[in-house]
C-alpha positions as a printed NumPy array, in Angstrom:
array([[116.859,  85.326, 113.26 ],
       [113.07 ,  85.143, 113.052],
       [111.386,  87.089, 109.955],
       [107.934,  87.696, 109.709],
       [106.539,  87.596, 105.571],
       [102.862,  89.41 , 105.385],
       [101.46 ,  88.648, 101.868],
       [102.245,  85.296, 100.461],
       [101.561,  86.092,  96.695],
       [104.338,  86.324,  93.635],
       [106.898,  88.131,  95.887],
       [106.373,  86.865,  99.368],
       [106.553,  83.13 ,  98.608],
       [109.701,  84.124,  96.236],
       [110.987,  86.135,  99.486],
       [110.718,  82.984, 101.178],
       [112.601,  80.437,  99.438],
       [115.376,  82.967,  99.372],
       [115.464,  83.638, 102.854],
       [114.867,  79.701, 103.484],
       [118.748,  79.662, 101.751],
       [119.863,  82.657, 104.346],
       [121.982,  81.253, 106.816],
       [121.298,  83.795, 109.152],
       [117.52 ,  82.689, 109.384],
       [116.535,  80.042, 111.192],
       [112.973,  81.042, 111.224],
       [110.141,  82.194, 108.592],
       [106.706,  82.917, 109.683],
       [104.266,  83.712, 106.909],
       [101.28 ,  85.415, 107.537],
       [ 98.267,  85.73 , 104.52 ],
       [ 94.325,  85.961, 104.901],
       [ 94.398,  82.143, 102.512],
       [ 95.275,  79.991, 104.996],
       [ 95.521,  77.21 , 102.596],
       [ 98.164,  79.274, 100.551],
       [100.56 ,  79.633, 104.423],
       [ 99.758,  76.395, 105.458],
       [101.149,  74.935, 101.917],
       [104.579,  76.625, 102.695],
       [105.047,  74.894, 106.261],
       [106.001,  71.601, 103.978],
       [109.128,  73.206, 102.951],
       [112.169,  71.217, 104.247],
       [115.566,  72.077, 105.64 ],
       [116.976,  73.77 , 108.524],
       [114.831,  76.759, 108.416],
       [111.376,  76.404, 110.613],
       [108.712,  77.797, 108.795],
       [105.309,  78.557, 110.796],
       [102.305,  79.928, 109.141],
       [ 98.921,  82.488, 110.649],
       [ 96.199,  82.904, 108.472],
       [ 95.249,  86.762, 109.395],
       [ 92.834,  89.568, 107.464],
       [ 94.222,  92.597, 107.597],
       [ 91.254,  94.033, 107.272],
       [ 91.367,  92.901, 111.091],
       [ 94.364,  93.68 , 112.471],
       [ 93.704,  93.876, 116.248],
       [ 96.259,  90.627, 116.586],
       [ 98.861,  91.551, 114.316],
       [101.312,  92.688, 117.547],
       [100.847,  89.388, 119.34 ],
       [101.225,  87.59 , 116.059],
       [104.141,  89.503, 115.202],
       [105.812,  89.525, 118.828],
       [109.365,  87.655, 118.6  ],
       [109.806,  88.233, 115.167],
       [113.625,  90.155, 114.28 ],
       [112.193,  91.71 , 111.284],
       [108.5  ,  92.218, 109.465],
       [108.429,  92.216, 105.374],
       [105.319,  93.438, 104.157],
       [104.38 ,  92.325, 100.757],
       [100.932,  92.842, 101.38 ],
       [ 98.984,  95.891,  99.445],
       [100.162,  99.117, 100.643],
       [ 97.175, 100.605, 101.611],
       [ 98.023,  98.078, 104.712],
       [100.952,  99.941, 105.318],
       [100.821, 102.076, 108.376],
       [ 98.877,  99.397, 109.828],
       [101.581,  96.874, 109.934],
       [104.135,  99.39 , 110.87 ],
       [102.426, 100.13 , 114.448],
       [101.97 ,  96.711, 114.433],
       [105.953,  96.497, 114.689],
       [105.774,  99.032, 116.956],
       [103.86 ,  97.096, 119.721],
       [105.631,  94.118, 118.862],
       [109.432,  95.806, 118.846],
       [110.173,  94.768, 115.493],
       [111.833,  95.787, 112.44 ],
       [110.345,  96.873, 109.22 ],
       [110.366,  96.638, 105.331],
       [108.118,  96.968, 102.884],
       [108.031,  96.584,  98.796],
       [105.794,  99.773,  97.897],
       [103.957, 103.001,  99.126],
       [100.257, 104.041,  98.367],
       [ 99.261, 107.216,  97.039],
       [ 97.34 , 109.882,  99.642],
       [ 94.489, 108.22 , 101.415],
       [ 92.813, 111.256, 100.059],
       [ 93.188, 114.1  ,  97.236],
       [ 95.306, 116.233,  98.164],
       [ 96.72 , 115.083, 101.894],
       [100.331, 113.538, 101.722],
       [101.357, 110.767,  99.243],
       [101.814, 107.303, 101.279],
       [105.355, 107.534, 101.878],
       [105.73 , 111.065, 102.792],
       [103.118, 109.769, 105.926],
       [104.769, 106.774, 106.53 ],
       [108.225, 108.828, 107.064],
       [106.486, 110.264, 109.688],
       [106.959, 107.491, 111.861],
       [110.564, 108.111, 111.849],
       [110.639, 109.703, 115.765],
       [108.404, 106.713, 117.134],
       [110.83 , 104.04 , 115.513],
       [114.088, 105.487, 116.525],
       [112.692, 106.413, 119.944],
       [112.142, 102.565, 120.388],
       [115.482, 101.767, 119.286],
       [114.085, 100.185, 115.494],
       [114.314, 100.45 , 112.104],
       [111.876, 100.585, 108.707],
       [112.726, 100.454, 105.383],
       [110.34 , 101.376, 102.607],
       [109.654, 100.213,  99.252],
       [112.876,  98.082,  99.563],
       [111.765,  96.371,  96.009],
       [112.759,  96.494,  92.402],
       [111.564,  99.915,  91.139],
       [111.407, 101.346,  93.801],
       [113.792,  99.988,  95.736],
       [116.918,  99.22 ,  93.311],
       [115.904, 102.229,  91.589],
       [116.725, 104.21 ,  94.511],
       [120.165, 103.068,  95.337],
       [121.368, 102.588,  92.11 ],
       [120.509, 106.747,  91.754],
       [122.008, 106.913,  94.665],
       [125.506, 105.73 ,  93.661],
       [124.916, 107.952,  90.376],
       [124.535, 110.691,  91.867],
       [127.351, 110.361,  94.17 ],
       [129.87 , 110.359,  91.176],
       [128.807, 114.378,  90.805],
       [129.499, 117.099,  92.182],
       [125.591, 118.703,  91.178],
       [122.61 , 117.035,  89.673],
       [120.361, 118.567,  86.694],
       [118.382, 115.355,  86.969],
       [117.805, 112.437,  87.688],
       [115.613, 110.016,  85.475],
       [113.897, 106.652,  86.067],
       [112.917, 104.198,  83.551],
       [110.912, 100.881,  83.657],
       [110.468,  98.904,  81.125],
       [110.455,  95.305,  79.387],
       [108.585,  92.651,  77.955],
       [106.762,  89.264,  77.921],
       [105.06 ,  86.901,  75.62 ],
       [101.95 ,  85.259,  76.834],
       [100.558,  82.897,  74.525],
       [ 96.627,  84.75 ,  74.212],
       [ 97.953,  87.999,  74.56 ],
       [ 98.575,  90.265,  71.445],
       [100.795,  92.618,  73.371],
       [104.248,  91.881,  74.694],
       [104.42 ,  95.123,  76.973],
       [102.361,  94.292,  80.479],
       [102.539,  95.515,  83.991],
       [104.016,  91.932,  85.72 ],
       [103.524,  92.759,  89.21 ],
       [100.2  ,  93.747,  91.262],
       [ 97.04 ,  94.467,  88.794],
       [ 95.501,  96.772,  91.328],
       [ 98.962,  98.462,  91.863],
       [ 99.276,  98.578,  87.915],
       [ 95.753, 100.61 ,  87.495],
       [ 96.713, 103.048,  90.659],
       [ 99.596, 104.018,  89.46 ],
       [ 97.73 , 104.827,  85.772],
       [ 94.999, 106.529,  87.492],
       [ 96.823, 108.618,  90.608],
       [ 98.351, 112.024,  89.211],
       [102.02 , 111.541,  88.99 ],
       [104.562, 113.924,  90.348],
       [107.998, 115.381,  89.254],
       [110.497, 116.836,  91.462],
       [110.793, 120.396,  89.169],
       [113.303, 123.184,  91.406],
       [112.651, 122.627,  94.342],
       [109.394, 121.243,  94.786],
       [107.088, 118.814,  93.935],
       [104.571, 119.449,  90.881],
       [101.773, 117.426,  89.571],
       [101.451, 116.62 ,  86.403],
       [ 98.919, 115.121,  83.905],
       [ 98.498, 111.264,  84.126],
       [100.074, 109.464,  81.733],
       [101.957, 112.635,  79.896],
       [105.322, 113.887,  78.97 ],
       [105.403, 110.4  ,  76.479],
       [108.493, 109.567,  75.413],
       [110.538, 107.064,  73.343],
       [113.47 , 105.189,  75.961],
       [115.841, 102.882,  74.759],
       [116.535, 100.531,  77.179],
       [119.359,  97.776,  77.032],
       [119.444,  94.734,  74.764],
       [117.082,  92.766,  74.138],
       [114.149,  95.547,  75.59 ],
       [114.97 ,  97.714,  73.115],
       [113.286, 101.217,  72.814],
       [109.908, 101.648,  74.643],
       [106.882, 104.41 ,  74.916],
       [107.233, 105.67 ,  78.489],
       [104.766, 107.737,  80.829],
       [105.278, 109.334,  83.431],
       [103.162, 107.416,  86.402],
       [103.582, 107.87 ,  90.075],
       [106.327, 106.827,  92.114],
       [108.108, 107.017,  95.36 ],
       [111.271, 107.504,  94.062],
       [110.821, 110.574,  93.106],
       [109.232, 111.725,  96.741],
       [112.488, 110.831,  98.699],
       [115.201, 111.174,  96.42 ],
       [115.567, 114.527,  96.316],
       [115.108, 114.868, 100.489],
       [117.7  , 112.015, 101.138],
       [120.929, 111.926,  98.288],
       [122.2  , 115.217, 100.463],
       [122.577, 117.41 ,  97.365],
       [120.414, 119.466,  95.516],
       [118.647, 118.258,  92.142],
       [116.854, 120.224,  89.59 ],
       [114.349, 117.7  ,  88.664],
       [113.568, 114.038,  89.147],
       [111.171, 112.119,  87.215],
       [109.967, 108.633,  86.977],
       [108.715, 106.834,  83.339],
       [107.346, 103.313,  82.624],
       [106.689, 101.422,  79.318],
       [102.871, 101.054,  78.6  ],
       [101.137,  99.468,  76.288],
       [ 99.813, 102.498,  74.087],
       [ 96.719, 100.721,  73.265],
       [ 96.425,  99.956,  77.102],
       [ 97.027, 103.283,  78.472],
       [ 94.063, 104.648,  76.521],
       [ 91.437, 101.64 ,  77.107],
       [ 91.886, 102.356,  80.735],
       [ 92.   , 106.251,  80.032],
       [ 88.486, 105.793,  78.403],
       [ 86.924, 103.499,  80.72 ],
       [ 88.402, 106.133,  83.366],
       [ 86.232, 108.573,  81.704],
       [ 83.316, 106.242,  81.335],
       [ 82.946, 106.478,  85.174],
       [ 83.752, 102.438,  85.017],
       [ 86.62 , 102.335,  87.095],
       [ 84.872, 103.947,  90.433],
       [ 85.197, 101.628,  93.347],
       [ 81.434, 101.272,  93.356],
       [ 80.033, 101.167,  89.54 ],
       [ 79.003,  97.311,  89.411],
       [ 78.197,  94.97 ,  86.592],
       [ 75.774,  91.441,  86.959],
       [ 77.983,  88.388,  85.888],
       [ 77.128,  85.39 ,  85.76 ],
       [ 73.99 ,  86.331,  88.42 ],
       [ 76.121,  88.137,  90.364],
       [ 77.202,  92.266,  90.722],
       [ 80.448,  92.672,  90.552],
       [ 83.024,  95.563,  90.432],
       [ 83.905,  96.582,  86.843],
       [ 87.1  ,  97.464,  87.971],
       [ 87.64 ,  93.963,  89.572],
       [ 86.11 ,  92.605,  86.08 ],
       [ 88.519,  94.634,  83.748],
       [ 91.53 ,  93.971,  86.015],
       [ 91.082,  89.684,  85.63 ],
       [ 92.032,  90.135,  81.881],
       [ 95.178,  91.185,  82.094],
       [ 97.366,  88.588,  83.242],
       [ 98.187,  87.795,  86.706],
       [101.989,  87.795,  87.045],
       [102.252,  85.312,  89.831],
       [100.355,  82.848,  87.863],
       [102.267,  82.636,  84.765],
       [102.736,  79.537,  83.417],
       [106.794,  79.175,  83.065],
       [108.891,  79.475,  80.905],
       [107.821,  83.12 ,  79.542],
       [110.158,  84.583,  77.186],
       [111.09 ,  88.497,  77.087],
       [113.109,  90.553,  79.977],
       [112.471,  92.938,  82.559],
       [114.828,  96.455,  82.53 ],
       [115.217,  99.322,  84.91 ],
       [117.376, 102.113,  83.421],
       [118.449, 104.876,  86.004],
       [120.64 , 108.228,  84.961],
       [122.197, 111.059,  86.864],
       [122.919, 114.12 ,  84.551],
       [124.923, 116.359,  85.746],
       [128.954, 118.122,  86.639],
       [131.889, 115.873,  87.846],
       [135.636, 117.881,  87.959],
       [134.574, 120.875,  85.672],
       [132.79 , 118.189,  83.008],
       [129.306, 117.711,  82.483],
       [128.24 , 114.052,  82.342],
       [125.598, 111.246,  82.322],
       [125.861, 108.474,  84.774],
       [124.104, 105.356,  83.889],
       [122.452, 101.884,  85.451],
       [120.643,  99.285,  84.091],
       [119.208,  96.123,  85.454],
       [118.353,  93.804,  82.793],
       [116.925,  89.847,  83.65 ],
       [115.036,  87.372,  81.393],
       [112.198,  85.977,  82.368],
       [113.594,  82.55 ,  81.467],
       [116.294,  82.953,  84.065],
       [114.255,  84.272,  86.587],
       [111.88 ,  81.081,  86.31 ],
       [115.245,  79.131,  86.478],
       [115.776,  80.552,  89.5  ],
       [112.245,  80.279,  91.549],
       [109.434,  79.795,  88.551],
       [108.374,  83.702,  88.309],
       [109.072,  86.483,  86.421],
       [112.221,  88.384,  86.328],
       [109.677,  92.034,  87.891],
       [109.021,  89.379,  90.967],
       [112.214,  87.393,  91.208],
       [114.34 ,  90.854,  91.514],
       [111.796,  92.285,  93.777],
       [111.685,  89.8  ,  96.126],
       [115.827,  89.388,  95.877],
       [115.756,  93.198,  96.589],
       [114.338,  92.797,  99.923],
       [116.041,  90.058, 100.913],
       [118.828,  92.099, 100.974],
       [117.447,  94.817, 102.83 ],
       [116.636,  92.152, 105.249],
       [120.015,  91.159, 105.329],
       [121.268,  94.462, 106.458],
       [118.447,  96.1  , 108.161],
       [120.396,  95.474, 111.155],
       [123.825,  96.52 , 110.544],
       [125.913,  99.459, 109.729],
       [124.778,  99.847, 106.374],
       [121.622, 101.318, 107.719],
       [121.745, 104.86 , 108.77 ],
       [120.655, 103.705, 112.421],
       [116.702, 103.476, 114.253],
       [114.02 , 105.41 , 112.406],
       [112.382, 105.256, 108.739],
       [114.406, 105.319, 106.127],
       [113.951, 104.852, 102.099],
       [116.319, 102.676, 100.378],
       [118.378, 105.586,  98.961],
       [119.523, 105.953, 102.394],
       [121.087, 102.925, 102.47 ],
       [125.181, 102.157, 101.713],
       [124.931, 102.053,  98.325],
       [128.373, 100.094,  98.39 ],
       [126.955,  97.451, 100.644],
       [123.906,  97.006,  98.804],
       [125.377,  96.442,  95.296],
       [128.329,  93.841,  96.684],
       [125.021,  91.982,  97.733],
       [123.53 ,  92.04 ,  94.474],
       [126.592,  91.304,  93.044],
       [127.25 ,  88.04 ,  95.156],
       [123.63 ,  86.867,  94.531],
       [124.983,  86.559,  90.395],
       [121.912,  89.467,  89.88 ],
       [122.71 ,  91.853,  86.889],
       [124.236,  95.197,  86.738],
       [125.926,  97.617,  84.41 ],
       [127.564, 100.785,  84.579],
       [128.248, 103.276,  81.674],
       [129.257, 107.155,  81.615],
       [128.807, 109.223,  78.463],
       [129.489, 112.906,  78.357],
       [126.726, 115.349,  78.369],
       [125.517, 118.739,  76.193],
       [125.704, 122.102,  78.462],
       [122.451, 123.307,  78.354],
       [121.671, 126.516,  76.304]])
């Protein structure tokens, strides 16, 4: 099988020495606008052939003929690429997966992967299949809630927590956003969204705080709410209905508010510049190249990455709490593939999904989120890749 990588940053080059093991590849093409970044990955030995196309997306008009005899696509490229590369698969009769959504092209039209579901009739008519935001959180996030939920017989709610932590020498925080920088400062800046009875409801950025205690050795974290897809699909595909869904992530306190302020300031706008160095810059661009780029670590980086998912709500008569966590340390992700444990389970995530975007544990052609998915399947493939899991149940109050 020939698979198609688009993006060849932190995740896609991790995506590819994983599939490079796959013994049901025998081909990796790896597509990025640095051609000097694909052309590096061509060296890789083995069985596996790996080709490389530098490509802009930006400038897509080739992307079909590019992608044409390629199984399945994996876009780790920005989202905002999305729906691009997925009529790209189209003309080329590919499948699709992808690591993320964006938020609505514009205020107030549909969030990214409400318009990418769209494309569910043109897919299936053509006989193929996309997955979205097949990562860690979301991704994981999604199936894991879905197995949760399937062990009641109603849902109250459904709650989603990221968090972890990581110490980079020059940094006087351990709490930092180790994937995308630009994804990190959408989700901050888009208004989230909870799934409240029946619908969804924005809220105010960054609110509802509250104090999560995550697994050993995370500990207890400041969460916001931030949006996420998660809590777009869950509640249209786990075939039950659910009172509320809602999705949290561990900030930086101190964080949250410089970028709330500079927000404010009117700094953050695409098109408010600075001179550096002789030259005019974004701000934004500026602000973003402090924080540290994930990808780039130098290894080993101590601290963990955790992803916490419960489903509150009636099994038999008895109200309870089902719980997941994923829990990796950095250290044994950079055992693994030098990168963080956010990247390493992200990219390990969809090399699952494109493991079984093909077979029965997919619901069939169309667009589907991971939630969708056998949740059975999906976890005996974590499970045989030696990734982490654990399962709990408590009991839970009845409400007053």
């Amino acid at each position: 099988m020939k698979v198609a990588i688009i993006g060849v940053g932190g995740v896609g080059r991790t995506l590819a020495q994983l599939l490079h093991a796959e013994a049901a590849i025998d081909s990796l093409l790896l597509i990025d606008k640095e051609e000097n970044r694909v052309r590096f990955f061509t060296k890789m030995m083995g069985r596996v052939k790996v080709d490389a196309s530098p490509l802009d997306l930006n400038a897509p008009s080739n992307l079909p003929r590019i992608l044409r005899g390629s199984a399945v696509v994996v876009n780790t490229a920005p989202p905002t690429f999305n729906l691009a590369v997925m009529d790209a698969c189209l003309l080329a009769g590919a499948h699709y997966i992808d690591v993320a959504a964006s938020g609505p092209r514009e205020p107030g039209a549909l969030p990214g992967i409400l318009e990418q579901l769209q494309r569910h009739d043109a897919f299936r008519a053509k006989g193929l299949r996309a997955l979205l935001s097949m990562g860690l959180d979301p991704g994981m996030s999604n199936v894991l809630a879905r197995e949760a939920a399937d062990a009641l017989d109603s849902i109250d709610a459904i709650r989603i927590r990221s968090g972890g932590t990581a110490q980079i020498p020059g940094y006087a925080s351990n709490i930092f956003p180790l994937y995308s920088r630009e994804t990190f400062l959408s989700d901050i800046l888009s208004p989230p969204s909870a799934w409240s009875d029946g619908a969804l409801r924005e809220q105010e950025p960054l609110g509802d705080s509250e104090d999560f205690e995550f697994p050993p050795p995370v500990g207890v974290q400041r969460t916001f709410l931030v949006s996420h897809e998660e809590v777009k699909t869950l509640p249209r595909y786990l075939g039950k209905p659910i009172r509320r869904v809602d999705f949290k992530q561990a900030f930086n306190p101190e964080l949250i508010q410089a970028v709330l302020s500079l927000k404010a300031l009117g700094l953050l706008a695409e098109d408010r510049k600075i001179s550096v160095g002789g030259m005019w810059v974004p701000f934004r661009r500026a602000f973003l190249q402090a924080l540290p780029e994930a990808s780039a670590l130098v290894h080993p980086v101590a601290g963990a990455k955790a992803l916490s998912v419960e489903a509150e709500g009636t099994a038999g008569g008895t109200r309870k709490v089902e719980r997941r966590d994923i829990v990796m340390d950095h250290r044994e992700a950079g055992r693994r593939a030098g990168i963080t444990a956010v990247i390493y389970l992200t990219a390990a995530a969809v090399a699952i999904g494109t493991r079984l975007i093909g077979g029965p544990a997919f619901p069939g052609p169309g667009v589907y989120p991971p939630e969708a998915l056998d949740p059975g399947v999906v976890l005996k493939e974590w499970g045989a890749r030696s990734l982490p899991i654990a399962r709990s149940t408590r009991s839970a109050p009845t409400p007053i």
